[in-house]
Backbone as ProteinMPNN parsed JSONL, in Angstrom:
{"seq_chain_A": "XXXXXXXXXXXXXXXXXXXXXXXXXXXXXXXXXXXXXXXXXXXXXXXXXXXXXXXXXXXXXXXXXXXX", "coords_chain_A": {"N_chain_A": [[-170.871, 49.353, -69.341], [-170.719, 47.742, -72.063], [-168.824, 45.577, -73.933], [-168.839, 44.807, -77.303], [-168.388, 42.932, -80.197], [-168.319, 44.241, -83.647], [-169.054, 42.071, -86.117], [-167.348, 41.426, -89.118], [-167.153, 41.074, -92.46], [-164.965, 38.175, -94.315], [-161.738, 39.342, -95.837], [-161.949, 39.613, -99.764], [-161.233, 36.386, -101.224], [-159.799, 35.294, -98.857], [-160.883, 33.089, -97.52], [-160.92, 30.965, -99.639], [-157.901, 30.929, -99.76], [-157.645, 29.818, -97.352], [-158.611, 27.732, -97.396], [-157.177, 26.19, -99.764], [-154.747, 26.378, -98.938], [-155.181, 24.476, -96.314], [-155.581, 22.401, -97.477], [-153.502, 21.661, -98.949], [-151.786, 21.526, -96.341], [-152.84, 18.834, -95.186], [-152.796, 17.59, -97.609], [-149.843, 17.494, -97.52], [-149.351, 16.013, -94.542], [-150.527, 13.707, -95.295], [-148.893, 12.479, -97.278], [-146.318, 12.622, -95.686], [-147.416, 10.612, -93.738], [-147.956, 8.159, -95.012], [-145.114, 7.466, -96.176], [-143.532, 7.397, -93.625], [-144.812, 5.421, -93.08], [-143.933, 3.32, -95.121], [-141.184, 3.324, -95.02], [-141.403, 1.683, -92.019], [-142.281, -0.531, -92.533], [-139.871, -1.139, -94.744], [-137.905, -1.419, -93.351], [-138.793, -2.993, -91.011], [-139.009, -5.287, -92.781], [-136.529, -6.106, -93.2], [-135.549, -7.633, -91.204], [-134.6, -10.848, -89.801], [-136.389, -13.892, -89.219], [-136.292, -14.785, -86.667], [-135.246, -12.225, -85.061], [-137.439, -10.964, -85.602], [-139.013, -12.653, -83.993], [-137.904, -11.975, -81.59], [-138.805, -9.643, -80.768], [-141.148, -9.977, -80.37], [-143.213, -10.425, -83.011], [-144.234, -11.69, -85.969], [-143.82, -12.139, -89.165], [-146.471, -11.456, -90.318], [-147.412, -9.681, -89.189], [-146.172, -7.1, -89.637], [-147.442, -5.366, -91.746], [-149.27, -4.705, -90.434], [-148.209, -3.323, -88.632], [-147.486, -0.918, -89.329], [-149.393, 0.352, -90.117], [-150.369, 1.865, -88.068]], "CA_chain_A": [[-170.408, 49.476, -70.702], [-171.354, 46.844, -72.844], [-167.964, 45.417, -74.839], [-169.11, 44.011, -78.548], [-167.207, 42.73, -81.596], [-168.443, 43.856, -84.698], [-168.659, 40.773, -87.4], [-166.78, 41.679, -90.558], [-167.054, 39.814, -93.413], [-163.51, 38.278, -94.291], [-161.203, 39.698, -97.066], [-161.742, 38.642, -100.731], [-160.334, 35.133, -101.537], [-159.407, 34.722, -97.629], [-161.326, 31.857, -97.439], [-160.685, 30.111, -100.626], [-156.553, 30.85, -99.562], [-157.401, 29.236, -96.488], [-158.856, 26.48, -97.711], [-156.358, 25.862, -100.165], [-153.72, 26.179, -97.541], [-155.184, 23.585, -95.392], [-155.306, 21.133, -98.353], [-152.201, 21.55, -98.714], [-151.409, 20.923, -95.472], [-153.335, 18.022, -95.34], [-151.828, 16.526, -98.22], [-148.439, 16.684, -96.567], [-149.175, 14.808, -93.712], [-150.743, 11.911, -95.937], [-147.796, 12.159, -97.625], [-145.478, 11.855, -94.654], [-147.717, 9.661, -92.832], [-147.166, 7.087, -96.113], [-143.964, 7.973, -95.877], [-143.197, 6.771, -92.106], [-145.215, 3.606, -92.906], [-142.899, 3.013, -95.963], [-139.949, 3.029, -93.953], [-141.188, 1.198, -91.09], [-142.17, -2.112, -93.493], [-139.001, -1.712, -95.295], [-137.109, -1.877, -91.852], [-139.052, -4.875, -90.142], [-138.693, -7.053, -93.853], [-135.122, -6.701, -93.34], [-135.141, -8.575, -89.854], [-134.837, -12.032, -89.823], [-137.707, -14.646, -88.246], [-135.754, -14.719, -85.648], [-134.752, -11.183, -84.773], [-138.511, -10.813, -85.42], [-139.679, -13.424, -82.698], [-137.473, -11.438, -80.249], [-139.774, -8.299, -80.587], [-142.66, -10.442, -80.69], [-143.521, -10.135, -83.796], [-143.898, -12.439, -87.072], [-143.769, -11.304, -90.841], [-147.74, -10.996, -91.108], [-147.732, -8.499, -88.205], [-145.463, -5.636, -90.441], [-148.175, -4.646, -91.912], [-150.38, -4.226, -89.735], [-147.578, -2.017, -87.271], [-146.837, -0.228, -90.474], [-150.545, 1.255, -90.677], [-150.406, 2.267, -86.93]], "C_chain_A": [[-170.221, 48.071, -71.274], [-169.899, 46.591, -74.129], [-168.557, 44.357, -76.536], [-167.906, 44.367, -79.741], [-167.943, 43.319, -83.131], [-168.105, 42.824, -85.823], [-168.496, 41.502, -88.455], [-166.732, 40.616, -91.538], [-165.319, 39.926, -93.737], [-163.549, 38.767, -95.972], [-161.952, 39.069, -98.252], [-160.86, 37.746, -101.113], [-159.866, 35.086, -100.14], [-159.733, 33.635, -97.161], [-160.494, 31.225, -98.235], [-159.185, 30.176, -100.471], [-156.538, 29.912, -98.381], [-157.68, 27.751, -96.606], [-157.903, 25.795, -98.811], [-155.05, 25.305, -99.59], [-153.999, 24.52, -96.346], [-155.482, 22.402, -95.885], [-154.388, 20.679, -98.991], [-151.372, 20.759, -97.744], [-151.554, 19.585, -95.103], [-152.509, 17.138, -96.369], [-150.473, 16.168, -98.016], [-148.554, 16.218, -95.375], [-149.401, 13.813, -94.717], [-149.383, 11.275, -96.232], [-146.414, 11.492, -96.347], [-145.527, 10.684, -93.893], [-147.48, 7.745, -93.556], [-145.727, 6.787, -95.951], [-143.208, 6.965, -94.403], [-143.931, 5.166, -92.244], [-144.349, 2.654, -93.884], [-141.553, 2.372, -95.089], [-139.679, 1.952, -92.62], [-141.742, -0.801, -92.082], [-141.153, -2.324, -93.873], [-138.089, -2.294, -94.326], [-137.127, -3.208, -91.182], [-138.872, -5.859, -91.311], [-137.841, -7.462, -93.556], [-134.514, -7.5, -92.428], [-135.198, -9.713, -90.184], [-136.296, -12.239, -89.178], [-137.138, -14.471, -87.251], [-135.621, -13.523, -84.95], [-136.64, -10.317, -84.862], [-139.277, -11.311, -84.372], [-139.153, -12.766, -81.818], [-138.371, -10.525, -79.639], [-141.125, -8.664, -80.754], [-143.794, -10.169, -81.481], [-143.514, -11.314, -84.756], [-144.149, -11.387, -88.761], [-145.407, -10.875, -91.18], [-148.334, -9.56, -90.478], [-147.085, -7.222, -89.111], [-146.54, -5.076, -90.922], [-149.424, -3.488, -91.439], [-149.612, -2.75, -88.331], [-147.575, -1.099, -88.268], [-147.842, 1.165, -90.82], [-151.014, 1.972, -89.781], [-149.628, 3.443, -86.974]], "O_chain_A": [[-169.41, 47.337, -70.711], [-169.894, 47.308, -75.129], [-168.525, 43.127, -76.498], [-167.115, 45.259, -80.049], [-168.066, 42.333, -83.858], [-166.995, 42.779, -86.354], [-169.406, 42.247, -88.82], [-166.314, 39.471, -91.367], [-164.571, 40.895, -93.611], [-164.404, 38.741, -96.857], [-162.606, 38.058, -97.994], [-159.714, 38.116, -101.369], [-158.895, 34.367, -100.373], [-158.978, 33.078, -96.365], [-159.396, 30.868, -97.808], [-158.769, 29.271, -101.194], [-155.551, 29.186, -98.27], [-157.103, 26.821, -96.041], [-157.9, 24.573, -98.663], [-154.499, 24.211, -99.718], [-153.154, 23.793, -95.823], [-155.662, 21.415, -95.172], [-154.316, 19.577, -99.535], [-150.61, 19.815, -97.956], [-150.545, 19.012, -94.689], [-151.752, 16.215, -96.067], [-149.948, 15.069, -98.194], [-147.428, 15.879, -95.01], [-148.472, 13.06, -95.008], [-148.855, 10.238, -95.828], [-145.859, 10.399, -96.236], [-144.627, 9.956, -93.472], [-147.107, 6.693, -93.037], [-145.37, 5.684, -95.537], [-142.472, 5.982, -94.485], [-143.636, 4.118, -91.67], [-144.079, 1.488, -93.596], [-141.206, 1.25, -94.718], [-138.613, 1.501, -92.203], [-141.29, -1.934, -91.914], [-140.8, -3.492, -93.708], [-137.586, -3.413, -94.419], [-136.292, -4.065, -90.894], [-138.631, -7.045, -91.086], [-137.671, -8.676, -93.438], [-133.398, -8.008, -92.538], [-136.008, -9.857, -91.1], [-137.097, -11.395, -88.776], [-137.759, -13.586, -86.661], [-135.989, -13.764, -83.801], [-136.926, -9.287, -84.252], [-140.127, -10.61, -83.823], [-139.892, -12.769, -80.834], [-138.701, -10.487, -78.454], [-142.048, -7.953, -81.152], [-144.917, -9.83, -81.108], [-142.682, -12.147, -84.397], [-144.555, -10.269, -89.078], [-145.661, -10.111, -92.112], [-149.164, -8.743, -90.877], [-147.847, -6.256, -89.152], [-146.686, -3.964, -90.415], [-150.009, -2.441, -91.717], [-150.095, -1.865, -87.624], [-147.75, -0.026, -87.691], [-147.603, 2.258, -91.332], [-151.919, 2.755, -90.07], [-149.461, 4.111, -85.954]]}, "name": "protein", "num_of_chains": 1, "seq": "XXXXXXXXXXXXXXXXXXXXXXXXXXXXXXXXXXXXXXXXXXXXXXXXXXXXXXXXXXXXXXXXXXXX"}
């Protein structure tokens, strides 16, 4: 006995909800992921040079951890 799936086509608009949905989704990560890089520049400006050399770091590096 031979188990098969019949293929159904999906609902109307099930797609186009899903795809909406997952551009959605999509745009809230960007958003967050901005978000978390925001925060982590404003954080390391506020260190000194010093308190920056500890973590082996200098001021041109923030950016570049920021986009990581």
């Amino acid at each position: 006995m031979a188990a098969t799936e019949p293929t159904r086509a999906a609902p109307f608009g099930a797609i186009s909800t899903f795809r909406v949905s997952r551009m959605l989704e999509d745009s809230l990560a960007a958003l967050a992921g901005w978000n978390d890089a925001r925060i982590t520049r404003k954080s390391l400006g506020r260190l000194s040079d010093r308190e920056l050399d500890d973590i082996g770091l200098c001021r041109g590096d923030i950016d570049l951890i920021a986009r990581r």
